[in-house]
Legacy VTK file of the C-alpha trace (Angstrom):
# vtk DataFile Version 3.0
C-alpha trace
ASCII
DATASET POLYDATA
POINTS 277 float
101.512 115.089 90.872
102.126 116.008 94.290
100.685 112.829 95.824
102.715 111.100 93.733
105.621 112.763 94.944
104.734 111.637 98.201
104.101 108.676 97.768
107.317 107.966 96.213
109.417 109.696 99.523
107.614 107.510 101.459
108.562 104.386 99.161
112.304 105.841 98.784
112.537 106.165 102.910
111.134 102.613 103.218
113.542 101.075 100.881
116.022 102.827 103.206
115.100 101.403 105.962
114.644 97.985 103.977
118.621 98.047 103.142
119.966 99.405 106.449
118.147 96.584 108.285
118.900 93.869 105.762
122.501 95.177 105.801
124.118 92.265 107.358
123.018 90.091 110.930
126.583 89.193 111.777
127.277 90.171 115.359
129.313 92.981 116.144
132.433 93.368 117.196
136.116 95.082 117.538
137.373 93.469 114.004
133.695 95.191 112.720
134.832 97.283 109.567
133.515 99.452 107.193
131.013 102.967 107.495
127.685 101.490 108.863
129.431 98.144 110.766
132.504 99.502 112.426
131.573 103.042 112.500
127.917 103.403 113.385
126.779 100.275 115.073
130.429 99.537 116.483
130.295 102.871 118.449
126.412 102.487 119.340
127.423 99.089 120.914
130.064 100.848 122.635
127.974 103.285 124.074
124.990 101.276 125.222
128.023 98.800 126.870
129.593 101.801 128.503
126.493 103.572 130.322
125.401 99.818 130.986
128.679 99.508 133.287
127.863 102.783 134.589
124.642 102.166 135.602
125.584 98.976 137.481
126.174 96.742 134.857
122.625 96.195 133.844
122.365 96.049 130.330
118.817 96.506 130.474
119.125 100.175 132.191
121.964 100.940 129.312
119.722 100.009 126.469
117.043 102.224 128.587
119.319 105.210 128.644
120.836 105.192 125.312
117.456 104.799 123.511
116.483 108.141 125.704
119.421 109.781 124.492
118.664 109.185 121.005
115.917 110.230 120.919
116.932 113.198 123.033
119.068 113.986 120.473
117.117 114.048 117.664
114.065 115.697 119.270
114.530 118.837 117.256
114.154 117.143 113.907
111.095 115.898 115.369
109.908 119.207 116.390
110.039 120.474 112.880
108.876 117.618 111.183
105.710 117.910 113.603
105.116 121.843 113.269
105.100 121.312 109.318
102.843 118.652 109.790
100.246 120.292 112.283
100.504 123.894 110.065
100.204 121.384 106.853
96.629 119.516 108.525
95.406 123.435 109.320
95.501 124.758 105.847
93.468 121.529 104.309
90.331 123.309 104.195
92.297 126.236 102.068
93.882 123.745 100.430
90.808 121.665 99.308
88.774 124.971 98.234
91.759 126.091 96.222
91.867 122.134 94.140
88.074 122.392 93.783
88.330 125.817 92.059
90.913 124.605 90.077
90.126 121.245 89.103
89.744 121.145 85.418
92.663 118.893 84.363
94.051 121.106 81.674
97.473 122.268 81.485
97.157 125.748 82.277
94.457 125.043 84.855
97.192 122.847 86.580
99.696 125.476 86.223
97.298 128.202 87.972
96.635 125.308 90.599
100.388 125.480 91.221
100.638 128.655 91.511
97.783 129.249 93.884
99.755 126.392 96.507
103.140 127.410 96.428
101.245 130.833 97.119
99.251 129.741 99.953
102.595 127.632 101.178
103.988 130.412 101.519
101.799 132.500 103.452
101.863 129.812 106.052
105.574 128.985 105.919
105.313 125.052 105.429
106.353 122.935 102.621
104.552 119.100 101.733
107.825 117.943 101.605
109.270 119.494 104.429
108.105 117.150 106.651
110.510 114.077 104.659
113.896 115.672 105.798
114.079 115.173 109.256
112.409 111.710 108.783
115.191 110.680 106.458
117.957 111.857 109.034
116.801 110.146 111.916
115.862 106.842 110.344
119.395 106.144 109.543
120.043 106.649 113.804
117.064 104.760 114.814
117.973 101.373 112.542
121.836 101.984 114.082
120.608 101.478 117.537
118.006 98.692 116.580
120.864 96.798 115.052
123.667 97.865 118.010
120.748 96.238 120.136
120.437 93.333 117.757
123.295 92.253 116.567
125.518 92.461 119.915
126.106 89.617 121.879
126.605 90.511 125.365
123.721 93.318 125.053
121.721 89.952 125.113
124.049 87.874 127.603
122.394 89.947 130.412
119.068 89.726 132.374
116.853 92.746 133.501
114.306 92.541 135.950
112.556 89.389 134.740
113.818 89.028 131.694
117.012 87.128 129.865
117.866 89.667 127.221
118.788 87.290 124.403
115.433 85.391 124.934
111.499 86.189 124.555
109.578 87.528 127.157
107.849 84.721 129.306
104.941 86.636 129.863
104.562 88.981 127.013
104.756 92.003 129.157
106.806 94.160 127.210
105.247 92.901 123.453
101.621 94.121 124.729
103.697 97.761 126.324
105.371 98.401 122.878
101.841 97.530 120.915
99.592 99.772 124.037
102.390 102.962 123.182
102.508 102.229 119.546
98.577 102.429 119.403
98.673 105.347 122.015
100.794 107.435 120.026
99.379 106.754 116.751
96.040 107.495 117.970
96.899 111.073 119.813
98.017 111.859 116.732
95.506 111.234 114.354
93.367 112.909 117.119
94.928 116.238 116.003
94.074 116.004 112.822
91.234 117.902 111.422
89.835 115.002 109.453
90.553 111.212 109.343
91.135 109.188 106.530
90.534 105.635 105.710
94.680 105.157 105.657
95.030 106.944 108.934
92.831 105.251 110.648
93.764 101.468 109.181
97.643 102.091 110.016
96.658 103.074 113.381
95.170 99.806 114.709
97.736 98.160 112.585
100.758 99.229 113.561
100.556 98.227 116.851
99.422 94.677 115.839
102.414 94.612 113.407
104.832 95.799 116.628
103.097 92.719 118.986
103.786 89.979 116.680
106.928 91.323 115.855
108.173 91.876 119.676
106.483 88.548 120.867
109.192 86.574 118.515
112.350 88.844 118.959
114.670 88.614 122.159
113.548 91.164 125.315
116.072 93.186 124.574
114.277 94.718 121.148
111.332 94.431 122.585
112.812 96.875 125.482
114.004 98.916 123.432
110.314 99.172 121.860
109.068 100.039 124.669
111.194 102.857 125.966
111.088 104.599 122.482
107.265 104.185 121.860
107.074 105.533 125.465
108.891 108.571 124.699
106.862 108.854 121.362
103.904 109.081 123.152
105.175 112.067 125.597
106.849 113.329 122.391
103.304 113.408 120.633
101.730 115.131 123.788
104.041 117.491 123.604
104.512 118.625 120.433
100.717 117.180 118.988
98.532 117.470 121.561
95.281 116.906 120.087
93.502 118.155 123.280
95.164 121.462 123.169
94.764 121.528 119.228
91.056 120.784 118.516
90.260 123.421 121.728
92.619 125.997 119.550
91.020 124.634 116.421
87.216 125.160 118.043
87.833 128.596 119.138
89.056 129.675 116.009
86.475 128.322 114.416
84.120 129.817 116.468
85.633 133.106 116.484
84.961 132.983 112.501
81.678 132.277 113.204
81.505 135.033 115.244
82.709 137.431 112.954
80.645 136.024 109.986
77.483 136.388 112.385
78.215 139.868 113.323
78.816 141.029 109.179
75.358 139.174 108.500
73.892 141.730 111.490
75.632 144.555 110.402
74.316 143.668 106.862
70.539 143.234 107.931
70.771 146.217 110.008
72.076 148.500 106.393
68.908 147.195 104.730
66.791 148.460 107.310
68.214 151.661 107.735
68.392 152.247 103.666
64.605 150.949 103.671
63.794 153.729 105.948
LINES 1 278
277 0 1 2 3 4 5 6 7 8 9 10 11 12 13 14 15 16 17 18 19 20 21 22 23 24 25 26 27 28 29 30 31 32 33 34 35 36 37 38 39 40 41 42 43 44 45 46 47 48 49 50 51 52 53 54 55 56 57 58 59 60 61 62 63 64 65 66 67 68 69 70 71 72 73 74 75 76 77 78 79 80 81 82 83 84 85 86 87 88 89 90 91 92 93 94 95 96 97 98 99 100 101 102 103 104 105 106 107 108 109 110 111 112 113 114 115 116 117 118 119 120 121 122 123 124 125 126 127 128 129 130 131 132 133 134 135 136 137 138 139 140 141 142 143 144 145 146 147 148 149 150 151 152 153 154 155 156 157 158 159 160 161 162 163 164 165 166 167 168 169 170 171 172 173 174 175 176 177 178 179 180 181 182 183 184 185 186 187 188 189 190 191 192 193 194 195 196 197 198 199 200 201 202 203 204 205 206 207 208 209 210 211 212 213 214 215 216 217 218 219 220 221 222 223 224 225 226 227 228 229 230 231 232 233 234 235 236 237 238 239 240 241 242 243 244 245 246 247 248 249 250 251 252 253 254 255 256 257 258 259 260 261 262 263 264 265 266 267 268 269 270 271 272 273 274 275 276
């Protein structure tokens, strides 16, 4: 039931994303009305216009700095939504022993099963759902600043470095950046994890495919903005997910067990010895 659960959050926050995107591709402006048009993307435009004329009027280095500060800003959602994560990957092992020994499918086997996870939930303070929150907060932000980006004009009037804003990238620089961070990210974090899965692994070769079509065929200005927050994914991920710093924590805990279940089997062997005598 739980995976089912899941699996409908994750089709609930999709179909979120779905409509916000969708919501309309008319460019924005001061006449923009209404919550999500003159409200949210109105104001994002704003912003990104406003540190673009502080920064030398280089609408490149505004869409730079206001993706930053987005992200900035929502960095502690991502820092819980990652800690539930990592403490939820830890306790699979309990987890999985707990599901074998109660994996008869009847009714008050279930129950018992349910009662044995909220228990062991618990004693590790996480939630399997915990994890959706944060994820449904910032999704909302992130789609406002793809569609400030998007849908107004002079963001893509501009040039930056070598690029025209409003047009492709000539030489596919930034497309193969966004898919190289996309993959990096991705991959650090199913690093962490204590065991890959077949889903895992697909969406993390995928993804960044999906991301180098998709920035290939968009004006630079996306595919900036792709860049700068895949980039800061990636330090995000190393920072919060290291999988270096993980599996070495995850290996000497391990070992430590083994350790201790080593020194019980000597301790036991040396009892028999002693009673034999």
């Amino acid at each position: 039931m739980k995976k089912y659960r899941k699996i409908l959050a994750m089709l609930a926050i999709f179909a979120i994303a779905l409509v916000l995107t969708g919501c309309s591709n008319t460019p924005i402006t001061n006449k923009s009305t209404g919550i999500w048009d003159g409200l949210i993307i109105l104001n994002f435009s704003r912003a990104i216009i406003w540190l673009s004329h502080l920064f030398g009027h280089s609408y490149g280095i505004g869409i730079i700095m206001f993706t930053l500060i987005i992200r900035i800003i929502i960095l502690p959602l991502m820092v819980f939504q990652t800690r539930n994560m990592v403490a939820m990957q830890e306790i699979q092992p309990e987890m999985k022993a707990i599901q074998k020994q109660y994996s008869s499918r009847d009714m008050e086997t279930q129950q018992k099963l349910q009662a044995e996870m909220k228990k062991l939930y618990a004693k590790h303070n996480v939630h399997p759902m915990a994890s959706m929150l944060p994820m449904l907060v910032q999704l909302p932000i992130l789609i406002a600043l793809y569609q400030a980006i998007w849908r107004t004009q002079v963001l893509k009037s501009g040039s930056f470095l070598w690029l025209q804003l409003g047009s492709k990238d000539p030489y596919y620089i930034l497309p193969i950046l966004a898919a190289l961070f996309t993959f990096a990210s991705s991959w650090l974090a199913m690093k962490s994890q204590p065991e890959q899965n077949t889903m895992t692994t697909s969406m993390t070769y995928l993804m960044p495919i999906v991301i180098l079509i998709t920035a290939i065929n968009v004006p630079s200005a996306l595919s900036l903005y792709w860049v700068i927050s895949n980039a800061f994914q990636v330090g995000q991920t190393l920072l919060l997910q290291n999988p270096f710093k993980i599996n070495r924590e995850r290996e000497a805990k391990q070992q430590k067990e083994r350790d201790r279940k080593r020194n019980l089997e000597k301790a036991r062997k040396r009892a028999i010895r002693n009673h034999k005598r």
